[in-house]
Backbone bond lengths (Angstrom), bond angles and torsions (degrees), N, CA, C in turn:
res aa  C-N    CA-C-N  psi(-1)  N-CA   C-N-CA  omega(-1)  CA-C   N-CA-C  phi
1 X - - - 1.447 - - 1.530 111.72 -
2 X 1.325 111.30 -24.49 1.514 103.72 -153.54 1.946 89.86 -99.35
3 X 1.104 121.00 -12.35 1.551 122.19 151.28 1.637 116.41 -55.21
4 X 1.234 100.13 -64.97 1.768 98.79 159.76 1.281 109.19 -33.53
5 X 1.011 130.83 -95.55 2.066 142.40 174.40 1.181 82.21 -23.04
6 X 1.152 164.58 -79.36 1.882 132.50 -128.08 1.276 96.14 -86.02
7 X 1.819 125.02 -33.32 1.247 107.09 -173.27 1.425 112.77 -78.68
8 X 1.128 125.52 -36.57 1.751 142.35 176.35 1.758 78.91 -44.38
9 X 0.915 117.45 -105.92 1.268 107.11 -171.71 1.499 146.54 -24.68
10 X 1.269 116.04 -46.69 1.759 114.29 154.31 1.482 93.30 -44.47
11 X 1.315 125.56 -70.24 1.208 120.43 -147.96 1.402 122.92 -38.84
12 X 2.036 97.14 -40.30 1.393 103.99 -178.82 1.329 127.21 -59.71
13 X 1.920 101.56 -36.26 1.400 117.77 -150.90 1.582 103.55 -88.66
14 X 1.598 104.89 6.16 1.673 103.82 -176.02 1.545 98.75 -76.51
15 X 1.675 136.52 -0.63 1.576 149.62 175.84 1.619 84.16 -53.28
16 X 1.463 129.44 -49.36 1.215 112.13 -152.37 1.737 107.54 -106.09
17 X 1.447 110.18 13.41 1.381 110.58 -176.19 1.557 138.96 25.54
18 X 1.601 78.36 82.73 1.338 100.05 -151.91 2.081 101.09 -71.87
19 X 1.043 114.16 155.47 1.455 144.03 147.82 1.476 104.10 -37.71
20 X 1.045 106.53 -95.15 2.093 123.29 170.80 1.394 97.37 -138.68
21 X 1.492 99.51 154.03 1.361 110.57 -178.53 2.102 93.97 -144.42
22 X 1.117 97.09 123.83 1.860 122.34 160.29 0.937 107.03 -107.91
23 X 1.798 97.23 120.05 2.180 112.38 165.35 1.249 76.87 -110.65
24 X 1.745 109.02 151.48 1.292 126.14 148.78 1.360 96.73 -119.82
25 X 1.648 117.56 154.73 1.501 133.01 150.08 0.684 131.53 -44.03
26 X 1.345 164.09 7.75 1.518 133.59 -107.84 2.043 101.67 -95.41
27 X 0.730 105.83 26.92 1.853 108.53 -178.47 1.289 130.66 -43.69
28 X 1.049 70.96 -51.01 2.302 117.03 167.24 1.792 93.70 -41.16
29 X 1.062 107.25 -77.12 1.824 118.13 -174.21 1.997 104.55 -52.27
30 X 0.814 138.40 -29.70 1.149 164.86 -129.87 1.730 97.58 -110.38
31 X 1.174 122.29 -32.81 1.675 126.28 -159.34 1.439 101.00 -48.78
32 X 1.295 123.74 117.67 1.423 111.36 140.69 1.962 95.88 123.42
33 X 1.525 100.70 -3.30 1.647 119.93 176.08 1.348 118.54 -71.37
34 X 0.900 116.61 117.78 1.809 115.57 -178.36 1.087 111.92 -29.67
35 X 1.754 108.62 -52.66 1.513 126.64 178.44 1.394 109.45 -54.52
36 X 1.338 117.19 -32.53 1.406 103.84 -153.69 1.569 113.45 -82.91
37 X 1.425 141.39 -4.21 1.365 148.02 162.29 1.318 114.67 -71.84
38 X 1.749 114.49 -12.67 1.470 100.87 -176.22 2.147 115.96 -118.20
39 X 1.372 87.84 2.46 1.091 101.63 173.65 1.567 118.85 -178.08
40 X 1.181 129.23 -171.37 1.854 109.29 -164.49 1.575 104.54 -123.13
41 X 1.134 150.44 -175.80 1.268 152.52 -148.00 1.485 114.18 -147.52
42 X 1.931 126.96 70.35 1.195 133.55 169.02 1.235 130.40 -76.34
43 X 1.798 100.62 158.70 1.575 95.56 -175.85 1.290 102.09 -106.72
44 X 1.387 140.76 -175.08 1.623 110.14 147.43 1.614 104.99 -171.17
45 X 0.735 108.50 146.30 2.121 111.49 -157.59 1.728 94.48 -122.13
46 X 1.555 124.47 94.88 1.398 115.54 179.13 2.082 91.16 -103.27
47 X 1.449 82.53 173.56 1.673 114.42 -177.87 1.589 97.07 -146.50
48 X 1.155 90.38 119.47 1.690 112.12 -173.18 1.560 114.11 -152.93
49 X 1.818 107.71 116.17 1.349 86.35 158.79 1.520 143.76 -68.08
50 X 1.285 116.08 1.53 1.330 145.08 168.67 1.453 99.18 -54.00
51 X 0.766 143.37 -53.76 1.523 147.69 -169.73 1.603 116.63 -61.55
52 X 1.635 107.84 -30.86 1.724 119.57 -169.61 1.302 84.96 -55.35
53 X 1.434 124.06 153.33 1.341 164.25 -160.94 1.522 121.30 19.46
54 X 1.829 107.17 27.13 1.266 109.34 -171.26 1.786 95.49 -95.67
55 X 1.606 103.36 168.48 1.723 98.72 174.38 2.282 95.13 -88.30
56 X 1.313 97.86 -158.52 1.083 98.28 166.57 1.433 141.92 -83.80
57 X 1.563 97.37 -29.99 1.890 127.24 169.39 2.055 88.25 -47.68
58 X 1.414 96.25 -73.96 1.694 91.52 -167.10 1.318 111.60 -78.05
59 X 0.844 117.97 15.74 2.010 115.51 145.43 1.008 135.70 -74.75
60 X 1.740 100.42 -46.81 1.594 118.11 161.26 1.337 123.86 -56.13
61 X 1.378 121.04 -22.70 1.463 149.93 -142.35 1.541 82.91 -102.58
62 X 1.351 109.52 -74.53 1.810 99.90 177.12 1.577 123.05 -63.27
63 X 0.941 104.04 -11.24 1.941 113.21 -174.42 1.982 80.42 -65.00
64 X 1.623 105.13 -77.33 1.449 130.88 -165.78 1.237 102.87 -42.76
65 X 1.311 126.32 -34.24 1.841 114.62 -168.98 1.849 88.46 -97.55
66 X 0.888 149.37 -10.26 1.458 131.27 178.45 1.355 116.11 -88.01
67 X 1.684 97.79 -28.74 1.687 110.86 176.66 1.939 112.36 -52.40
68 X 1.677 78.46 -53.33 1.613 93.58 175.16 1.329 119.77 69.01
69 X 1.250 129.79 -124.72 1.868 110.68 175.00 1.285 104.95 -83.78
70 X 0.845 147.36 -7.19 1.318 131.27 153.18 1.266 120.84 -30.88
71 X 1.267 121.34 -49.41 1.491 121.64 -177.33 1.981 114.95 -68.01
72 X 1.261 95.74 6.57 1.256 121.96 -158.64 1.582 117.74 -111.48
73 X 1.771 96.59 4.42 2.207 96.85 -147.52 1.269 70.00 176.34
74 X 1.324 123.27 -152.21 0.944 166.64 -137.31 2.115 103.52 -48.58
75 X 0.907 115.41 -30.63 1.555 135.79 159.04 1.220 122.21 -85.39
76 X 1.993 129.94 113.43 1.296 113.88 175.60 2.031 98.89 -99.82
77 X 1.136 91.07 -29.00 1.692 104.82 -169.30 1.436 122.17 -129.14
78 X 1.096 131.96 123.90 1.813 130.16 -162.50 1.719 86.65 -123.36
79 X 1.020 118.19 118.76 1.334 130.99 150.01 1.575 131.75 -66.49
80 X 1.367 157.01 62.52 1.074 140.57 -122.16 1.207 111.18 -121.34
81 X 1.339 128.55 130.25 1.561 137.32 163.29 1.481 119.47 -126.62
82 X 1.498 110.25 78.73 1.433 113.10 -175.79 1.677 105.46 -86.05
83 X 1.135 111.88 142.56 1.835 121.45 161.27 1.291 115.34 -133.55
84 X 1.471 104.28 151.98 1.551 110.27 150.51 1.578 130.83 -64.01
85 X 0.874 102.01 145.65 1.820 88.61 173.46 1.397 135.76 -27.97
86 X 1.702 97.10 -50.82 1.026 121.85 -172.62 2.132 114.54 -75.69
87 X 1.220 97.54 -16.67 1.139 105.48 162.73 1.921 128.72 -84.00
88 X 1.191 104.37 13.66 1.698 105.41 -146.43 1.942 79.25 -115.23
């Protein structure tokens, strides 16, 4: 399932056309988490020019609205490292 979830997710996060985008799993680390039976625990490092002159709150803000219900199901924890290009 949690192969499903990384792709559900690129899929979503291609809204912000990304540069490169890294999901990690991390679920595995997670065993035995309240959270972790109801959804799985990602990391994920995007490059987006979408990001130039945003702070970090509204980076996360676009990460979170592309995820969409995911963050809702299938996501207990999003790890996030968004940049601009120019930051990478």
């Amino acid at each position: 399932m949690s192969g499903d979830t990384v792709e559900l997710l690129r899929q979503r996060l291609a809204v912000l056309e990304p540069l490169s985008i890294a999901i990690d799993d991390e679920s595995q680390r997670h065993a035995g988490h309240a959270g972790a039976r109801d959804g799985g625990h990602y990391k994920i490092t995007i490059v987006a020019a979408a990001f130039t002159g945003q702070n970090t709150v509204k980076r996360h803000r676009s990460v979170y609205a592309a995820a969409g219900d995911l963050m809702h199901g299938s996501i207990h924890a999003l790890s996030i490292r968004a940049l601009s290009p120019d930051e990478v």
